[in-house]
N, C-alpha and C positions, 0 to 999 in steps of 0.2 A: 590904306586898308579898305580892302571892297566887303560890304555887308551885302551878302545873297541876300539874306529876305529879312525884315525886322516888322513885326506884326503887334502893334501895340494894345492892347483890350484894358481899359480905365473905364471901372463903375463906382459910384458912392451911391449908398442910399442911408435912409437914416427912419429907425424903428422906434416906436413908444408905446408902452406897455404899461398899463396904468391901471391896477387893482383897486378897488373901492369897495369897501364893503360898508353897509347899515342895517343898521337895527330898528326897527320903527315899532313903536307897539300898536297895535291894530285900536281904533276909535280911542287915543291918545296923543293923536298926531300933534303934540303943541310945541312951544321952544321950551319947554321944560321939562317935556320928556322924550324929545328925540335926538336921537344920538346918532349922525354920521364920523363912521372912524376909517381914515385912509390908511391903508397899511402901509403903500408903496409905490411912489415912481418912480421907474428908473427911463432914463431913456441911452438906448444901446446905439452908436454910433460908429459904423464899419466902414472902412477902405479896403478897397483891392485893387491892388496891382500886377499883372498875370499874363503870361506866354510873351515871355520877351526872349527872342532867341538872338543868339549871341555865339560866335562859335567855341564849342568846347562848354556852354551854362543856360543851364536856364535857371533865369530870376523868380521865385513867388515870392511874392513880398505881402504881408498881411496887417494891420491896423487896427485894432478894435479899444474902441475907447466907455467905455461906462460908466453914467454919472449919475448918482443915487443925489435926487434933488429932495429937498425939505421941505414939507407940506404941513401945513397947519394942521390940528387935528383936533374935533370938536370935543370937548368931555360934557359928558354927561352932569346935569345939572341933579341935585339934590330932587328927587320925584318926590317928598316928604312923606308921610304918615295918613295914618287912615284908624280910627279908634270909631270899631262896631260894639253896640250892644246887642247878642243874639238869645232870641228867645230858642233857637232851635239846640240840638244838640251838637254837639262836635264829632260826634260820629255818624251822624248824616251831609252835614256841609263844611265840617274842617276841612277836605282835602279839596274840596273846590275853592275855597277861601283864598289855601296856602297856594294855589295855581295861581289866582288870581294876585296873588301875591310877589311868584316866580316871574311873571308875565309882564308885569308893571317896574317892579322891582319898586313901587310905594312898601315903606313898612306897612302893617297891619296888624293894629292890639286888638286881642278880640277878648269880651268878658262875657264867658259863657252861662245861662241861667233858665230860668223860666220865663214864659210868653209876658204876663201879668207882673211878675216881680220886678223882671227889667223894663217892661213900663212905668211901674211906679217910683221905679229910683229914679229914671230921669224926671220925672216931674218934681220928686223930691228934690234933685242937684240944682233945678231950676236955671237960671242964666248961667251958672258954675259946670251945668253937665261937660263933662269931656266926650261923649258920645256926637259921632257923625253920624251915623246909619244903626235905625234901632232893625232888623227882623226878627219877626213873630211866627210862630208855625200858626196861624190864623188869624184872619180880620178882626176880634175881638180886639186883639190888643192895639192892631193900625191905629181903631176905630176909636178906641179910648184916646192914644195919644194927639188924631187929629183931632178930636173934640174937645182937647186942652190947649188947643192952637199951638202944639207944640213940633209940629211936621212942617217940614218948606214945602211949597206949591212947587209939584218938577214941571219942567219941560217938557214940551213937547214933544222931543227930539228923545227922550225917554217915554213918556206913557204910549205913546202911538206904537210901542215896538211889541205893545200887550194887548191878549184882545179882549173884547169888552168886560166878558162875564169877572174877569180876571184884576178889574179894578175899579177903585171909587169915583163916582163921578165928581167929586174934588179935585181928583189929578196929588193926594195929599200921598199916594204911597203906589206902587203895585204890586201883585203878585209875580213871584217867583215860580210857581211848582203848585198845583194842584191835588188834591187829594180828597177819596172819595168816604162819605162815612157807610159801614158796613157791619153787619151782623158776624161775628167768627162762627165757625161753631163745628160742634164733631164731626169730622168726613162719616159718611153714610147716612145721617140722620133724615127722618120722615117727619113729615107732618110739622112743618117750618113755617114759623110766623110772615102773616102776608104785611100785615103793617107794625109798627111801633106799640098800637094799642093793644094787638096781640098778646106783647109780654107780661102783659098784666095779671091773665090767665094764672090762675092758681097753679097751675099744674107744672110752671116754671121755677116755683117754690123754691132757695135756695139752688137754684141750677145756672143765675144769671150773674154775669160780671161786667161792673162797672168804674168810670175814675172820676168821680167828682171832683179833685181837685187838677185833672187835665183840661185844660184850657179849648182845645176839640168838642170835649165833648161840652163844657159850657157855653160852646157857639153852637153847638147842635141844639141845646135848648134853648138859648136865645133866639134862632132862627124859629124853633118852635111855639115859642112867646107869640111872635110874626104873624104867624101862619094859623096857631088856633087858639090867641087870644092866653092874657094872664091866668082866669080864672079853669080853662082848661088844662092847662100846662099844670099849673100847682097841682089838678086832680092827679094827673098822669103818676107825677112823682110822686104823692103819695100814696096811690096804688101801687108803684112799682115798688117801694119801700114794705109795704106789707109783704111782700114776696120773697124779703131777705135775701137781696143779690148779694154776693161777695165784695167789697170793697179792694179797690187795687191803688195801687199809687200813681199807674201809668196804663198804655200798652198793652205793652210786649209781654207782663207776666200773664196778661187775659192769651193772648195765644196761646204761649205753652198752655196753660190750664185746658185748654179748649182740646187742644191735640192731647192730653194726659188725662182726659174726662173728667177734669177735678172740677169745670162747669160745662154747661151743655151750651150757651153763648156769652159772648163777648158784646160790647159796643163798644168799637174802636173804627180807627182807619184804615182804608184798603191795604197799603204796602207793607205792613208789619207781617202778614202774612209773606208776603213773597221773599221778603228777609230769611224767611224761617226755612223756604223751599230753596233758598240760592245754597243754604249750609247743607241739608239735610235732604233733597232732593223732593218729586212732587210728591211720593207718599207720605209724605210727612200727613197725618192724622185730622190735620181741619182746613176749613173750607170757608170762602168771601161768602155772605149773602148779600148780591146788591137790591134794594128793598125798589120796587118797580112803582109801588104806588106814588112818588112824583111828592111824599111828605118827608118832612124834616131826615128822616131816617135816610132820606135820598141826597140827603145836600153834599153839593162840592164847594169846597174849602180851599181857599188857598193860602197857602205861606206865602208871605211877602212882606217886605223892606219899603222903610220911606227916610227920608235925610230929616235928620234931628234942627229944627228953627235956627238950636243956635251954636250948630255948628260951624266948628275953625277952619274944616278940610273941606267945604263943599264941592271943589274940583274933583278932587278926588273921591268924595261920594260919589259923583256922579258917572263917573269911570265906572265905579263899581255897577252900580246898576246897569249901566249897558253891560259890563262883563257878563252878568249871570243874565239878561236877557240874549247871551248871542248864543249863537247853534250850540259851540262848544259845550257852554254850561248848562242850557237847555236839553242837551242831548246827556248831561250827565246825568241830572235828575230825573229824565224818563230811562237811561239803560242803567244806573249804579242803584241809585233807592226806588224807582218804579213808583212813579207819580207822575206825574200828567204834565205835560208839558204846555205852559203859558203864552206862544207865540203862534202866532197865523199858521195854517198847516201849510201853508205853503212854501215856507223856511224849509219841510221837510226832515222835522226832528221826528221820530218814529217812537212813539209809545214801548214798554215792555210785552211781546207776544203773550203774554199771560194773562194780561189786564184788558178788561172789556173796554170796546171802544169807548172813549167820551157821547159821540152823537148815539149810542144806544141805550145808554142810561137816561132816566126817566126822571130827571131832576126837577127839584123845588121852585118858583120862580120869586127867588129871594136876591134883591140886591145885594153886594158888598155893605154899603150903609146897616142896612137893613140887619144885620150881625154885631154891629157894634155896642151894643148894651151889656156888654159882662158883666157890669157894675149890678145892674137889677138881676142878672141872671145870681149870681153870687150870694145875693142880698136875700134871695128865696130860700137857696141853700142854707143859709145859716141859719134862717128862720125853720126850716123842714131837720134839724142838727146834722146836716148833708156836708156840713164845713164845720171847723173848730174855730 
């Protein structure tokens, strides 16, 4: 048997395909909370054998072999717990909380209250506290808990990521979020007080509102203690008390009133205002006065977080606080509550277009330290019946 032509063509090759996917959490890079998970190896091994002519047939012949190999695959290690004490609200910082919460997948107890309160219980629970991370919507309360030695000394690798105005030179806590203190008052109004001592003016008689028992504003006199001495400050207040401001609880009911004329100013915080404009748009009826004279009435305040001495989770404190200092969270708090953001501008977190810049306000030159007396500010109040 004569074969005309016989043309043999024999190729192997051999392909692998190898999927890997991770999850890493960004400034958690540890063996306890990163998790590489392999979905899949397969590796696909093919023969051919092709154009054999033969008379009367041609051969294809085909070969493929596939073999799903078995890869170890890392699990996820228990990322534990995280128990904050927050003086802030939960409807300013719950939903950045619960992120940081999503992000880590650390659980997080959070016992929500006032600035001063949840200070004094942990000092109360003493070496018992279950609290990692107390924050305060101002250095009053940092300022108390450091001067109980009850704050761990952070890191470096934390405070440096804050800039200066924005913390203690302790290194005992930082600030989160900055906020400005401001005059409310009716959209249109003339003839508006240039300084603080302004208000004194009889002519403000029952038109002014204020919250003694907010914790802001007890840093705002404390700062003013500072700046123009005990026996000035006690004058002020009881000037201002002959004038029969309105008593608030908080806030936010000094806005509405302010936009409802039911007083012609407020002394509260910059952003409660713009709350009011994000629901009901910019006519809404009042208005910031940022007070330019460079006194108390001008001071920036900031919220912010320091890890409890004798805390269980301090890893995971620490987590936290780089969380809310990275862009994300910094960027939540100057676009979602409109407050001023705590990191270098050069991070490039952008303030809310509504809010005057930080370098054109005409601020106090009051350290952080320098706020921490609530205790003596309080202590006047009661004596003035300005507290129960």
């Amino acid at each position: 048997m004569t074969i005309s032509k016989v043309r043999v063509l024999m190729a192997s090759y051999l392909a692998v395909f190898t999927l890997v996917s991770a999850v890493v959490f960004v400034g958690c890079t540890t063996a306890e909370t990163e998790v590489v998970e392999v979905i899949k190896e397969v590796v696909v091994e093919k023969e051919v054998v092709k154009e054999v002519e033969v008379p009367g047939a041609t051969v294809i012949k085909e070969v493929v072999k596939e073999v799903e190999i078995p890869v170890t695959q890392v699990v996820d290690l228990d990322p534990g717990k995280l128990v904050i004490y927050s003086g802030r609200k939960e409807s300013l910082i719950g939903n950045i909380v619960t992120q940081f919460e999503e992000v880590t997948g650390i659980e997080v107890e959070v016992k929500w209250g006032k600035t001063f309160p949840m200070a004094t219980m942990i000092i109360e629970e003493g070496a018992n506290s279950p609290a990692d991370v107390y924050i305060a919507q101002d250095p009053g309360g940092l300022g108390f808990l450091s001067n109980a030695g009850r704050l761990h000394t952070l890191d470096s690798d934390i405070t440096d990521r804050v800039v200066g105005w924005a913390k203690p030179d302790d290194n005992s806590w930082i600030g989160l979020s900055g906020r400005s203190r401001v005059l409310v008052h009716t959209d249109g109004m003339s003839d508006l007080p240039v300084t603080l001592k302004d208000l004194t003016d009889p002519k403000w008689k029952g038109k002014l509102g204020w919250a003694p028992t907010n914790s802001s504003f007890q840093t705002m006199i404390t700062g003013m203690r500072k700046m123009w001495g005990e026996a000035e400050t006690r004058q002020w207040l009881e000037d201002m008390l002959l004038n029969e401001p309105i008593i608030y609880p908080k806030n936010t009911p000094q806005v509405a009133d302010a936009a409802a004329e039911e007083i012609s100013i407020g002394l509260v915080n910059h952003y409660y205002l713009h709350r009011f404009m994000a629901e009901e748009g910019t006519t809404f009826n009042a208005r910031n006065l940022y007070m330019s004279n460079g006194g108390p009435g001008s001071l920036i305040m900031v919220a912010g977080a320091g890890i409890v001495n004798t805390a269980t989770n301090v890893d995971n404190a620490e987590k936290f606080l780089k969380f809310m200092t990275s862009n994300v969270a910094q960027q939540y708090f100057a676009g979602q509550i409109y407050e001023y953001p705590v990191v270098p501008a050069e991070n490039g977190v952008k303030t809310h277009y509504l809010i005057p810049d930080l370098s054109t306000l005409n601020t106090p030159d009051l350290s952080m330290s320098d706020l921490a007396d609530l205790e003596g500010t309080a202590a006047i109040f009661r004596e003035l019946g300005m507290l129960d």
